[in-house]
SEPA-941299 format. One record per residue (C-alpha): residue number from 1; x, y, z. Coordinates in steps of 0.1 Angstrom, whole numbers, plus 5000, padded with zeros to 4 digits. Each point is the difference from the previous one (the first is absolute). Layout:
# residues N
k NUM&east X&north Y&up Z
...
***
This chain:
# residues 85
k 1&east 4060&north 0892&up 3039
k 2&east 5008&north 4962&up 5004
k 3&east 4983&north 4975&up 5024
k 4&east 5008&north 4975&up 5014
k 5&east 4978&north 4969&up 5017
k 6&east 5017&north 4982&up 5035
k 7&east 4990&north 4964&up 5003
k 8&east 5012&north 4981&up 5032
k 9&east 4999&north 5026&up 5023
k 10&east 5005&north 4990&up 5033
k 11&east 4967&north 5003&up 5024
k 12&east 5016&north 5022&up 5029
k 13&east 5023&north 5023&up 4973
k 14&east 4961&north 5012&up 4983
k 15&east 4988&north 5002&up 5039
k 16&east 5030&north 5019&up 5003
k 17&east 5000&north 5019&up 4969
k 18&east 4962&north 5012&up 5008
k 19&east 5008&north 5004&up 5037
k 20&east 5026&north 5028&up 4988
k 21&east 4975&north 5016&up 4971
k 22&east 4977&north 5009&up 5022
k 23&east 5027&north 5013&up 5027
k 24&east 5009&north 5022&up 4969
k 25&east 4963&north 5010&up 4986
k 26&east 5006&north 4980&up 4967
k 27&east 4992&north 4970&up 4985
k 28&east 5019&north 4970&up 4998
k 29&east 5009&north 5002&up 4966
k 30&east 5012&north 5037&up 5004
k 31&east 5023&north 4991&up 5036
k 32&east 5012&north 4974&up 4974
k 33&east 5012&north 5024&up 4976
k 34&east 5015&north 5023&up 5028
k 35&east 5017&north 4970&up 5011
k 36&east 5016&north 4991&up 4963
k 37&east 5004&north 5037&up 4995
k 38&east 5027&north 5003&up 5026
k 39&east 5017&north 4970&up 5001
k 40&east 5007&north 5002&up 4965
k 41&east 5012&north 5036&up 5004
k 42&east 5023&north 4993&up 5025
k 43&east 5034&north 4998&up 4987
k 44&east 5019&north 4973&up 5019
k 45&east 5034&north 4989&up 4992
k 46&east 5005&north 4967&up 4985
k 47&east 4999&north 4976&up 5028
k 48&east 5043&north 4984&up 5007
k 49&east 4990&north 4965&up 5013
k 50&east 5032&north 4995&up 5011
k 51&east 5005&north 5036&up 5017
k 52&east 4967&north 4991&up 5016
k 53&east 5012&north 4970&up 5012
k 54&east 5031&north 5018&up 5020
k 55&east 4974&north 5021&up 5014
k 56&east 4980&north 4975&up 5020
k 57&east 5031&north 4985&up 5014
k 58&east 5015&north 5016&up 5027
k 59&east 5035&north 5007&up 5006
k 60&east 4998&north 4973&up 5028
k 61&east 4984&north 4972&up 4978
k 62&east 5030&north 5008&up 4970
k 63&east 5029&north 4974&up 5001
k 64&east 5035&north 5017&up 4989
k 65&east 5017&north 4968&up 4988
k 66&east 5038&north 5007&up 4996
k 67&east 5012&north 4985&up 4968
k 68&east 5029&north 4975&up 4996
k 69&east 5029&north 5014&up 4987
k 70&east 5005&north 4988&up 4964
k 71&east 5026&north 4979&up 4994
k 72&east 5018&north 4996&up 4962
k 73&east 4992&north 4981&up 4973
k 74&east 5009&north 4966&up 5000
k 75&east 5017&north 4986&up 4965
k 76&east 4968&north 4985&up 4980
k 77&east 5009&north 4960&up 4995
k 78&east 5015&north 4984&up 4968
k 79&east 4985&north 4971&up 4982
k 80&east 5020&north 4979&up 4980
k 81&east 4985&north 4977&up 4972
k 82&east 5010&north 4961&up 5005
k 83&east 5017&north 4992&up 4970
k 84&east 4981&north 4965&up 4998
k 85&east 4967&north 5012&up 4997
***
């Protein structure tokens, strides 16, 4: 078994963290592993940002913009070389 050491740990995440051992009879470092256990079982779709996006929008807040009607190609312009150059 690997471990693993977790610096920086926020004050009220450990008050936290031990608040919810002791809910569950362990200790911290056990509610820890339950924690990574299932999270990392989970098996979550990779996340669409831009499907995610559409989500939070509401059909209100969308904007249907009607697109110009394309018009055709204009000729592309000629250059002609001055003979005294």
């Amino acid at each position: 078994m690997a471990s693993i050491t977790i610096r920086n740990l926020d004050d009220d995440i450990k008050r936290r963290l031990r608040v919810r051992a002791a809910m569950h009879g362990r200790s911290m470092e056990e509610e820890a592993r339950d924690i990574l256990r299932r999270v990392m079982t989970e098996s979550t779709p990779p996340r669409n940002l831009a499907a995610a996006i559409r989500s939070r929008l509401t059909p209100a807040a969308r904007a249907d913009v009607p697109l110009p009607a394309r018009e055709p190609m204009r000729q592309p312009p000629t250059f002609h070389r001055d003979s005294e150059a």
